[in-house]
C-alpha positions as CSV (number, residue, x, y, z in Angstrom):
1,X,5.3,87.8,52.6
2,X,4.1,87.0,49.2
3,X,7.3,88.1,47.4
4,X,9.8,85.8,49.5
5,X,7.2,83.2,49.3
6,X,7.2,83.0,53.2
7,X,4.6,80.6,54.7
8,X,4.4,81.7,58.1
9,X,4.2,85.3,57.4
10,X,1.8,84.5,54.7
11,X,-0.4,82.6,57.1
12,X,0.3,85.3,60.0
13,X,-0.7,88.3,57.6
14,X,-3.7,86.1,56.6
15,X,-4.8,86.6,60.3
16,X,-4.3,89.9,60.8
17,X,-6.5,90.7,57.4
18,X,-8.9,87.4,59.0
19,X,-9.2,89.2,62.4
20,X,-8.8,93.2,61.5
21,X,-6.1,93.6,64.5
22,X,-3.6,96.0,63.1
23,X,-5.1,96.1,59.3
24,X,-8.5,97.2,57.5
25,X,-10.1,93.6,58.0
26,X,-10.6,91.7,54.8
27,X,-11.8,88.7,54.4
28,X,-10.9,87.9,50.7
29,X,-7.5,88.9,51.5
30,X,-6.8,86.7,54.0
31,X,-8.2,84.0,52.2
32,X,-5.6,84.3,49.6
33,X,-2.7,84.7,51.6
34,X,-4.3,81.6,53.6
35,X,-4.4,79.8,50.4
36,X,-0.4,81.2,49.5
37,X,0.8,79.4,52.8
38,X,-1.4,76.3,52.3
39,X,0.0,75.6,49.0
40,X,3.7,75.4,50.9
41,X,2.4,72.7,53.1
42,X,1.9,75.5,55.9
43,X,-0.8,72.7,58.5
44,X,-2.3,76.0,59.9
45,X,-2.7,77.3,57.3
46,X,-4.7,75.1,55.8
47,X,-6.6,74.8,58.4
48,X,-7.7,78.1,58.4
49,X,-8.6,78.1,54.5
50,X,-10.5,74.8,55.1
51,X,-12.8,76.5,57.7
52,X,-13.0,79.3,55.7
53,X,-14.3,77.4,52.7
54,X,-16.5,75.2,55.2
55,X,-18.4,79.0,56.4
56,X,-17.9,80.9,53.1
57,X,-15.2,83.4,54.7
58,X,-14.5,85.4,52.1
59,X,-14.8,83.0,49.5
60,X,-18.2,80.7,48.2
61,X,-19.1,78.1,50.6
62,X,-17.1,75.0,49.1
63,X,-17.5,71.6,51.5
64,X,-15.6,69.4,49.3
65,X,-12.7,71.5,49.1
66,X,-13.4,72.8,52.9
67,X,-12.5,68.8,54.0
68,X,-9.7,68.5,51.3
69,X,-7.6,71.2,53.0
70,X,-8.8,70.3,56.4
71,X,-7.9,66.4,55.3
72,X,-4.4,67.6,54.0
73,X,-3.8,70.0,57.3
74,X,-4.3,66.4,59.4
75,X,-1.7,64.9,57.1
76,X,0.6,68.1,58.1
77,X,0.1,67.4,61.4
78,X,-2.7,69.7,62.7
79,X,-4.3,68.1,66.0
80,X,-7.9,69.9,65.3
81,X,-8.4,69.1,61.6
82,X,-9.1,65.7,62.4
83,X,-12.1,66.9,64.7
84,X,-13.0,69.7,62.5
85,X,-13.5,67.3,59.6
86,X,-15.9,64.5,61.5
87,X,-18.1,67.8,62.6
88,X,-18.7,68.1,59.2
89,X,-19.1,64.8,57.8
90,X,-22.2,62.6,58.6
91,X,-20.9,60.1,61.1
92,X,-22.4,56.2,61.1
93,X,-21.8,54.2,63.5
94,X,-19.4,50.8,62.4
95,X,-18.3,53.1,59.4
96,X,-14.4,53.0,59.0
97,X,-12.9,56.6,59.0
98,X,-9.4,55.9,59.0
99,X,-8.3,56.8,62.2
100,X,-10.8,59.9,62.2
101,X,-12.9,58.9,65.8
102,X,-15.1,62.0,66.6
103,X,-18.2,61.6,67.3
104,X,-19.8,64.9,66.7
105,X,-22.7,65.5,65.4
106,X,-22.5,69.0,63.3
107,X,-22.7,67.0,59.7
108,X,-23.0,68.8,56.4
109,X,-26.4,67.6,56.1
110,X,-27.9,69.0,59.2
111,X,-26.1,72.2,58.2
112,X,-27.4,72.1,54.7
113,X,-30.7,71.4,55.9
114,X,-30.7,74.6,57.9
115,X,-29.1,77.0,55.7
116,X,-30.3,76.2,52.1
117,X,-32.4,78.5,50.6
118,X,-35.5,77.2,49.0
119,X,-33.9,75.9,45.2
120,X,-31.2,74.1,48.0
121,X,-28.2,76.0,47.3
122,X,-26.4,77.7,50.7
123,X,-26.0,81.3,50.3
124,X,-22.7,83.2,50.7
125,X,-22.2,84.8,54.1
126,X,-22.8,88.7,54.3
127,X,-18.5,89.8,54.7
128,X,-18.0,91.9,58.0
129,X,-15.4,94.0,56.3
130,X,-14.8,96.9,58.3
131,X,-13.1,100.2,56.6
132,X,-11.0,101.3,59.9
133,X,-7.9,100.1,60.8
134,X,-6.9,98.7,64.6
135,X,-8.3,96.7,67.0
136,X,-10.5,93.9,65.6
137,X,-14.2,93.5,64.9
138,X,-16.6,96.0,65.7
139,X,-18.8,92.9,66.7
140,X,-17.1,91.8,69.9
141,X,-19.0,88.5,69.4
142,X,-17.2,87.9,66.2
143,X,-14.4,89.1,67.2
144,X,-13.8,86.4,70.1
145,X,-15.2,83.8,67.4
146,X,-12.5,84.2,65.2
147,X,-9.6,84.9,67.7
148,X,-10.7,80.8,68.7
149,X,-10.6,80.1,65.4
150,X,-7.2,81.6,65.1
151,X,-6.3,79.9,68.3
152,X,-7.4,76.3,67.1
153,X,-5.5,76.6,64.1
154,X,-2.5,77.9,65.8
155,X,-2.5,74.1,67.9
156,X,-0.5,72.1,65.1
């Protein structure tokens, strides 16, 4: 995928490492080839890369670069990005968002308020990377997580 500069398979290995199913998972890996695809304009692919960047999925927790690639998946055409990015951003009421109407309530400063460490910095999550090839997660929990993940991105 990354020598003929193919998007989709790009963004479809990037599952597979994202998941485990069929590969060792691994989560930096499928950042990167998440990142390849996005670069070409790939919508679910940047996606994916934004809410990996939003949870620290292989990568450092980035927010401002999280809503850039979410922003820029919208622009693609992605129907969830525009929800995913008003979950994250604080939401006041008569505040023009361009067209971006949800009303949720996950911001980034309730999240940062509940996962900053003492000096206010939000750690890196712990990677799940398993060592076994097959079928997925150990953590079935996870596992059905990411596969709606997956699933949400796959909607563009």
């Amino acid at each position: 995928a990354d020598i003929h500069e193919h998007p989709q398979g790009q963004y479809e290995l990037g599952v597979a490492f994202y998941t485990g199913e069929g590969v060792v998972e691994d989560e930096e890996e499928a950042v990167r080839l998440f990142r390849l695809a996005s670069e070409q304009g790939h919508p679910s692919a940047c996606y994916m890369l934004g809410d990996c960047l939003l949870d620290g999925i292989g990568v450092e927790i980035d927010r401002g670069m999280a809503l850039d690639w979410l922003v820029r998946a919208a622009e693609l055409g992605h129907r969830g990005a525009r929800s995913r990015v008003m979950a994250v951003l604080h939401k006041i009421e008569g505040e023009d968002y361009d067209g971006f109407t949800d009303a949720s309530r996950q911001t980034l400063i309730e999240h940062t308020a509940l996962t900053a460490n003492k000096e206010g910095q939000i750690p890196r999550r712990k990677t799940t990377l398993r060592n076994i090839v097959g079928g997925g997660s150990r953590n079935l929990v996870e596992l059905a997580r990411r596969q709606t993940i997956i699933g949400k991105s796959r909607k563009s």
